[in-house]
C-alpha positions in Angstrom: 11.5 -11.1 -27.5 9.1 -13.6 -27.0 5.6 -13.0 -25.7 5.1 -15.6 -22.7 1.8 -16.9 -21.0 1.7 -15.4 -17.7 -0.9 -15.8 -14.6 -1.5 -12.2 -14.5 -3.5 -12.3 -17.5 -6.2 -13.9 -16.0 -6.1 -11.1 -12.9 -6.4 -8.6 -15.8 -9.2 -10.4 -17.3 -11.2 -10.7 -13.7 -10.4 -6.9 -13.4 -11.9 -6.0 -16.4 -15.2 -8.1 -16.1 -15.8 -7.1 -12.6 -13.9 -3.9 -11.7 -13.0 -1.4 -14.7 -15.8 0.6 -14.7 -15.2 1.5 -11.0 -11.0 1.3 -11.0 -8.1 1.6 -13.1 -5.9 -0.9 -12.3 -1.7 -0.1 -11.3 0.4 -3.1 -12.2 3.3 -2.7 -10.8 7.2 -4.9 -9.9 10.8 -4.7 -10.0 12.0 -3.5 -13.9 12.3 -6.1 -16.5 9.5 -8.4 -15.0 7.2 -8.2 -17.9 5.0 -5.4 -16.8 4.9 -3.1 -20.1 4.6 -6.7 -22.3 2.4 -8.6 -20.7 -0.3 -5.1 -20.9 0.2 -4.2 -24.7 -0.3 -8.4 -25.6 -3.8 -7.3 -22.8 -4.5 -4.2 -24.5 -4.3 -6.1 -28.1 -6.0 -8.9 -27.5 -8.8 -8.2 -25.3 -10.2 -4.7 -26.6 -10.9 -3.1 -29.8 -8.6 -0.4 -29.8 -5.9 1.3 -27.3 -3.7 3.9 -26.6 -0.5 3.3 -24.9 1.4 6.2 -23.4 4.9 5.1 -22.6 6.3 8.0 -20.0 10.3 6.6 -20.5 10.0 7.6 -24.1 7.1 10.2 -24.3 7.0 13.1 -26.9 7.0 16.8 -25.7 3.7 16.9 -28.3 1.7 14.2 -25.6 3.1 16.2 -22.6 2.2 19.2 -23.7 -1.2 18.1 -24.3 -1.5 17.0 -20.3 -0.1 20.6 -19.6 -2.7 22.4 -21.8 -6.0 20.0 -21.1 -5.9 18.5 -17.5 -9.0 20.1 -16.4 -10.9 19.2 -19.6 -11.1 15.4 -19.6 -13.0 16.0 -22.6 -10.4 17.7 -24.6 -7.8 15.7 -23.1 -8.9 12.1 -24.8 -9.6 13.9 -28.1 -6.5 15.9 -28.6 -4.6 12.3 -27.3 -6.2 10.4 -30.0 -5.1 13.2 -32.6 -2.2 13.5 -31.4 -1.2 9.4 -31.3 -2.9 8.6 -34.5 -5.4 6.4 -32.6 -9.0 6.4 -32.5 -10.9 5.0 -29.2 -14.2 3.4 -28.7 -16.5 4.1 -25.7 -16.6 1.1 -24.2 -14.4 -1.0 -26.1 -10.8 0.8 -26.1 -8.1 0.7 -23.1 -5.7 3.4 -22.6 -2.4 2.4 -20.8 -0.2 4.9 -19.2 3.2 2.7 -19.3 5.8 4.0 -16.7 3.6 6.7 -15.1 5.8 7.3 -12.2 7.8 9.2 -15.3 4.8 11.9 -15.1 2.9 11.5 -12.0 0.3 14.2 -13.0 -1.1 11.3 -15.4 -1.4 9.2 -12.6 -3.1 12.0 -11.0 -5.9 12.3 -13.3 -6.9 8.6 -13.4 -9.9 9.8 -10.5 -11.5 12.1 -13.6 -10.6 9.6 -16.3 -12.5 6.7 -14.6 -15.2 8.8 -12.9 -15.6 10.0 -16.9 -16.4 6.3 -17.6 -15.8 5.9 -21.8 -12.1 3.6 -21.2 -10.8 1.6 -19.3 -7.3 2.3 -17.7 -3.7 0.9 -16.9 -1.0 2.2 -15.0 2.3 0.5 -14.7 5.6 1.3 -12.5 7.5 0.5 -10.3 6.8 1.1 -6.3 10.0 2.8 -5.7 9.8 5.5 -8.0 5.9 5.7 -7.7 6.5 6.7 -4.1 9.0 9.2 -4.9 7.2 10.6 -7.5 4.2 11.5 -5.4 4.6 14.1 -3.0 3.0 17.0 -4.3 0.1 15.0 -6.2 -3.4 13.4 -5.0 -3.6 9.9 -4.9 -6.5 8.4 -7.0 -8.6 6.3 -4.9 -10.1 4.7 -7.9 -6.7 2.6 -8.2 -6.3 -1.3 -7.8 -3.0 -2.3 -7.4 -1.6 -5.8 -9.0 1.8 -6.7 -8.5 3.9 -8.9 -11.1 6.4 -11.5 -10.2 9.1 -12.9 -12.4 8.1 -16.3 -14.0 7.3 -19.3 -11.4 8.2 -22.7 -12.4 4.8 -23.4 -13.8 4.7 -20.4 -16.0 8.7 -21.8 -17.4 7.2 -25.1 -18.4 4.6 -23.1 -20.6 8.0 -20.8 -22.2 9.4 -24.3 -22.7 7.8 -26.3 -24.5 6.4 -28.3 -21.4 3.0 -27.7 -20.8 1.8 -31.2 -19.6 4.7 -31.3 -16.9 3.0 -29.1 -14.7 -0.5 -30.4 -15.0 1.3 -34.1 -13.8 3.1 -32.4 -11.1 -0.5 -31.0 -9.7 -2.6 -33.9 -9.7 0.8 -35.8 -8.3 0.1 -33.3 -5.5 -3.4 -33.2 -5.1 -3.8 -36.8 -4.9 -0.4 -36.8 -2.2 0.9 -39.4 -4.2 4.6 -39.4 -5.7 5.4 -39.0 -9.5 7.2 -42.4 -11.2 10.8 -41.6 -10.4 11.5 -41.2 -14.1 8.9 -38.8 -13.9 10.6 -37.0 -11.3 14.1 -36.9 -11.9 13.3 -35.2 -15.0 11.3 -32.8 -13.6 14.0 -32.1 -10.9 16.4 -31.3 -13.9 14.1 -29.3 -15.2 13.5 -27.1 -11.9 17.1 -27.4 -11.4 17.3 -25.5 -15.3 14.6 -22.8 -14.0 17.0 -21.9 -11.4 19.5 -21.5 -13.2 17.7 -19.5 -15.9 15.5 -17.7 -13.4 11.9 -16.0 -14.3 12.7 -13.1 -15.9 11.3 -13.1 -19.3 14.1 -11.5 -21.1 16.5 -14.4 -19.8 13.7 -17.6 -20.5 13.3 -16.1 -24.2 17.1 -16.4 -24.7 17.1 -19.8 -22.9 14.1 -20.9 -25.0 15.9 -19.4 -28.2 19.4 -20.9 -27.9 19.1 -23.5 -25.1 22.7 -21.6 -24.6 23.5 -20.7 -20.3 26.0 -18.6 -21.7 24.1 -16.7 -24.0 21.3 -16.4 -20.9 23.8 -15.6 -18.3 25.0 -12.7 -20.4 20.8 -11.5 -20.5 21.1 -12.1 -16.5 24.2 -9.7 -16.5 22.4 -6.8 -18.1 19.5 -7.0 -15.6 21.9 -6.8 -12.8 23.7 -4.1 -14.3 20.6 -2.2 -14.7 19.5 -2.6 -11.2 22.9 -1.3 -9.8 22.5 1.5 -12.4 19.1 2.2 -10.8 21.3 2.4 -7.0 23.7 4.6 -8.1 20.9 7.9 -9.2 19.4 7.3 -5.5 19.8 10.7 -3.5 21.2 10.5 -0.3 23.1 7.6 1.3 20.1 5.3 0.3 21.6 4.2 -2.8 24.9 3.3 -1.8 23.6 1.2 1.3 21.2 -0.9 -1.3 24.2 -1.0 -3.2 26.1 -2.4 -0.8 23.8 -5.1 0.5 22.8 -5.9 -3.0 26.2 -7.0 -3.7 26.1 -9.1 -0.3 23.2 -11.4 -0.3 24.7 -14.1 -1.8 27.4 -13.8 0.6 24.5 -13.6 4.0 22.2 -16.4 2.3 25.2 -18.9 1.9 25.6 -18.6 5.7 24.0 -21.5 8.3 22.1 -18.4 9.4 21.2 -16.5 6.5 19.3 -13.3 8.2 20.4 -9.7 7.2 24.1 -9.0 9.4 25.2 -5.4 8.8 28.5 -6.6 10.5 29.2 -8.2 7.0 28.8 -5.5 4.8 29.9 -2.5 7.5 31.7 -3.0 10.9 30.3 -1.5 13.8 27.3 -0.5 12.8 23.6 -1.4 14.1 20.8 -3.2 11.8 19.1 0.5 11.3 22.1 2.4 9.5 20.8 0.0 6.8 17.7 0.6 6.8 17.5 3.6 4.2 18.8 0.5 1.8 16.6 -2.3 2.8 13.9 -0.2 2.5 14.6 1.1 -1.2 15.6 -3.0 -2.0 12.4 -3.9 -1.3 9.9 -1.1 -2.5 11.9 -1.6 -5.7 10.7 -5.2 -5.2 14.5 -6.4 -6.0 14.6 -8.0 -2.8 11.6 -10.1 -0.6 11.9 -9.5 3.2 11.6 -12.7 5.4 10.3 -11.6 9.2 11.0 -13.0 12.1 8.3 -14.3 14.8 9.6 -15.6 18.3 6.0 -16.5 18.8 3.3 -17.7 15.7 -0.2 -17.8 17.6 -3.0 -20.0 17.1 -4.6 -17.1 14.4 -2.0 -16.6 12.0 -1.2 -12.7 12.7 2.6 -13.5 13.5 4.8 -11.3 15.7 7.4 -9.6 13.8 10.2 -8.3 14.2 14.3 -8.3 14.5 16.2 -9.7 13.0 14.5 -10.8 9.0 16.3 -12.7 6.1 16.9 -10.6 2.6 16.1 -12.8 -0.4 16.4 -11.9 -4.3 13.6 -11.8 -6.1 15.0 -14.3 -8.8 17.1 -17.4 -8.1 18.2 -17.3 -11.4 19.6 -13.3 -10.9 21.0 -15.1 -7.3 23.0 -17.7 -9.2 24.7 -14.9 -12.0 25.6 -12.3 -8.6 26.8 -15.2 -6.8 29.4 -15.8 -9.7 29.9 -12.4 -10.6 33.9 -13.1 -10.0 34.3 -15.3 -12.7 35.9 -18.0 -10.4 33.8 -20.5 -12.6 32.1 -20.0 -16.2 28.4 -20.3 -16.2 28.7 -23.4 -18.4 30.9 -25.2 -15.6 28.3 -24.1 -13.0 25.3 -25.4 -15.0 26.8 -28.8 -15.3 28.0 -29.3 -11.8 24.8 -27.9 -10.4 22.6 -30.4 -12.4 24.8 -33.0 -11.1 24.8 -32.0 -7.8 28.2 -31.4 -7.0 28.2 -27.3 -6.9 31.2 -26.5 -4.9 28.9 -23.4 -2.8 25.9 -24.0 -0.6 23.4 -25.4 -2.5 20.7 -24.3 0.9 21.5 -20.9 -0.7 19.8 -21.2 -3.9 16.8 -23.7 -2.7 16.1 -21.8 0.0 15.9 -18.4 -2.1 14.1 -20.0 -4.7 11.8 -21.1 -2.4 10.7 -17.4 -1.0 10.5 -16.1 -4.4 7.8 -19.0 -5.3 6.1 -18.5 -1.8 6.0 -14.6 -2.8 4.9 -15.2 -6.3 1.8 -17.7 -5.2 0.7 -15.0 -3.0 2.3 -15.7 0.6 4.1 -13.0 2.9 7.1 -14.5 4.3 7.8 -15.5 7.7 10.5 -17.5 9.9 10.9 -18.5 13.4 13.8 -18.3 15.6 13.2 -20.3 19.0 15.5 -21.4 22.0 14.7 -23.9 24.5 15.8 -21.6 27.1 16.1 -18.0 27.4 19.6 -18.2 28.0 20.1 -20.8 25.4 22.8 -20.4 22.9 21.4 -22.9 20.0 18.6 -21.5 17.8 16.5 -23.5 16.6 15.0 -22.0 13.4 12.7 -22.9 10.9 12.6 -21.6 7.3 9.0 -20.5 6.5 5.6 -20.6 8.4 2.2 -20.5 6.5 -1.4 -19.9 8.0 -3.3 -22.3 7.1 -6.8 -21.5 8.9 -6.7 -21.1 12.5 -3.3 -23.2 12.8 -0.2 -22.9 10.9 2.2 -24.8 8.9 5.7 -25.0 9.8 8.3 -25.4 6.5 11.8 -26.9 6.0 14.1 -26.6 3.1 16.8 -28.9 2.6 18.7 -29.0 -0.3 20.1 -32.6 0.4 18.8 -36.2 1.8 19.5 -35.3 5.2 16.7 -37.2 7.3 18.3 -34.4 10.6 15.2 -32.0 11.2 16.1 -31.4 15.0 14.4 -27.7 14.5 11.3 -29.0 13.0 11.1 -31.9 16.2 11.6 -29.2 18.5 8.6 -26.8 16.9 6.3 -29.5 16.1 6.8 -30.8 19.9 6.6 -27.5 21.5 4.0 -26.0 19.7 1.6 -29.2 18.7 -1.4 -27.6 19.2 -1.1 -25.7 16.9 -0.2 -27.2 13.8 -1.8 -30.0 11.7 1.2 -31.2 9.8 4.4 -29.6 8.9 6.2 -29.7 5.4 10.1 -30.6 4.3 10.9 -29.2 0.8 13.2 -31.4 -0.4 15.1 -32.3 -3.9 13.8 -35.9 -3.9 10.1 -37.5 -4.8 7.2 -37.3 -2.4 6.9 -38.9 0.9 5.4 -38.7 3.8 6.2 -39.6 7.4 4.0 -39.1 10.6 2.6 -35.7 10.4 5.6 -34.5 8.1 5.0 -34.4 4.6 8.1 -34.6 2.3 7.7 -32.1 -0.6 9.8 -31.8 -3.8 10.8 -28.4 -4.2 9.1 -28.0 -7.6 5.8 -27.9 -5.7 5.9 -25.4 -3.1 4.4 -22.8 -5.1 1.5 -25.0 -4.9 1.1 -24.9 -0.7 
């Protein structure tokens, strides 16, 4: 598979210039991300030797050395070395303990190993199992956590082949002027490609290999198939509630409302006999939960609550569980989605792929429900709300040319005070209009 450029690498680099001598760092996200890649491609290039311990496929030689020497750090690193076949340099080597919620005791005795000072250290996992996997263990305080995201957008055009697209689409947005609408439309089809093929590595190195949707569908498949497989060993009831609104998001997000309805997946059930699933969706980072606020204040710390939205962490993962019944081949959809004339709702996949770039820049996700009377039944609702200082910005995805934005009126009027502009994410070029600024969708990451 191919090795891609990816943002964390510079959060690496930062950590080790400023913070390695004081913290290991634990990079952890949902399975097939690019955790274990992107560290060994750190490890090589950036130190002059390492050792990486990979917990999924550890001998009983390296365990038993853990058993025999964790309260001799000193023995510990030398019988490792001997053991592995690799020799470490003070100061200039980086040991990587690769899947450490496989052998928590590792993770453990990353307080000794950093307070001993002669490496630097890496953990990665994923959240799930690292919580599971730590009840009867100490916590190391010398830990900084980093989380990894699928691709973004920005991070495809580098996988492709596009590097200068991104750099135009910035200074396009820094300067609040549109792209030439040539310049656009091609990198519309291009964002519309990167939602199709998503931002998990395994499936842009296949795309960028064979430029075949088939071929990358099938890699989108596998990943799917591995997540249910994950479901199934939960304990308890957890795993076959995440199971079951897994298989349903498509169905909730390509709703006018698309927050969580247990109705949909269970009758007669409240929002709580889910909540064992929701909970292992999202600490397995499969899933991003949107919050509701009935009432963002002038600071930014939003009031959450009941109900929230349930978002995949790839569009690209959306689109293959979406058509998991083979009513159209991916080749069919690929076509008719770049032409706009996908027979589903569109809202579905912009809207989705929205959240995962708002998540992957940094931002925790909001969205407001209002009425203009208690009693009221029409909800207003916008998509996503940003601080942005002491006042927020309100944000609306549309995946057509609708100029209707009667929620948007409503907020902006209601709440003016408050806000300093408000933002439509939209498929077509920049524009702007009053206070609202029109957004293509391909920049939202950069909000």
């Amino acid at each position: 598979m191919n090795v891609f450029r990816r943002k964390i690498y510079d959060k690496l680099i930062d950590w080790k210039n400023k913070w390695s001598s004081e913290y290991a760092i634990l990079l952890e996200g949902a399975r097939r991300v690019g955790k274990s890649t992107i560290v060994e491609e750190f490890a090589k290039n950036e130190y002059g030797s390492y050792l990486l311990i990979d917990f999924n496929h550890v001998t009983k030689d390296v365990i038993s050395v853990f058993e025999t020497y964790s309260y001799d750090i000193d023995k510990l690193l030398s019988t490792l070395q001997m053991v592995c076949n690799i020799r470490l340099e003070p100061g200039r080597s980086l040991v990587v303990f690769d899947e450490v919620q496989k052998y928590p005791k590792a993770r453990e005795l990353i307080k000794y190993l950093v307070k001993d000072g002669r490496y630097d250290y890496i953990e990665t996992g994923s959240l799930i199992t690292l919580k599971q996997n730590t009840r009867n263990i100490q916590i190391p305080s010398e830990e900084m956590h980093l989380r990894m995201f699928p691709m973004d957008f920005e991070e495809w055009c580098w996988a492709c082949g596009f590097e200068d697209v991104f750099g135009a689409v910035k200074e396009a947005y820094e300067k609040r002027e549109p792209l030439m609408d040539s310049v656009h439309r091609t990198v519309m089809e291009q964002f519309k490609t990167y939602m199709l093929t998503g931002g998990m590595p395994q499936a842009v190195s296949k795309y960028v290999e064979t430029r075949d949707m088939t071929t990358v569908e099938t890699v989108k498949k596998v990943i799917l198939d591995l997540y249910r497989d994950d479901m199934s060993k939960i304990g308890g009831s957890a795993g076959t509630k995440a199971r079951a609104i897994f298989e349903e998001i498509p169905s909730m997000l390509s709703t006018h409302r698309k927050n969580f309805r247990p109705g949909m997946i269970k009758r007669n059930v409240r929002q709580t006999y889910f909540s064992p699933g929701i909970e292992w969706l999202t600490s397995a980072r499969i899933c991003e939960k949107c919050k509701v606020t009935t009432d963002p204040d002038l600071t930014g710390n939003l009031n959450n609550g009941e109900p929230f939205k349930c978002y995949l962490l790839d569009s690209g993962l959306l689109m293959s569980l979406a058509f998991d019944n083979g009513v159209l081949s991916m080749p069919e959809v690929y076509s008719a989605f770049t032409r706009g004339r996908l027979s589903i709702n569109e809202g579905m996949l912009f809207e989705n792929v929205a959240a995962q770039l708002l998540s992957s820049s940094g931002k925790e996700l909001h969205y407001v429900e209002l009425k203009k009377k208690k009693d009221d039944k029409n909800v207003y609702e916008i998509d996503f709300i940003l601080p942005k200082g002491k006042k927020i910005t309100p944000i609306e995805v549309k995946s057509s040319t609708s100029s209707k934005h009667d929620s948007l009126d409503f907020f902006m009027e209601k709440y003016a005070k408050r806000i300093d502009g408000a933002v439509i994410v939209h498929p077509k070029n920049m524009r702007s209009e009053g206070k609202i600024l029109y957004l293509p969708i391909y920049m939202i990451s950069l909000l």
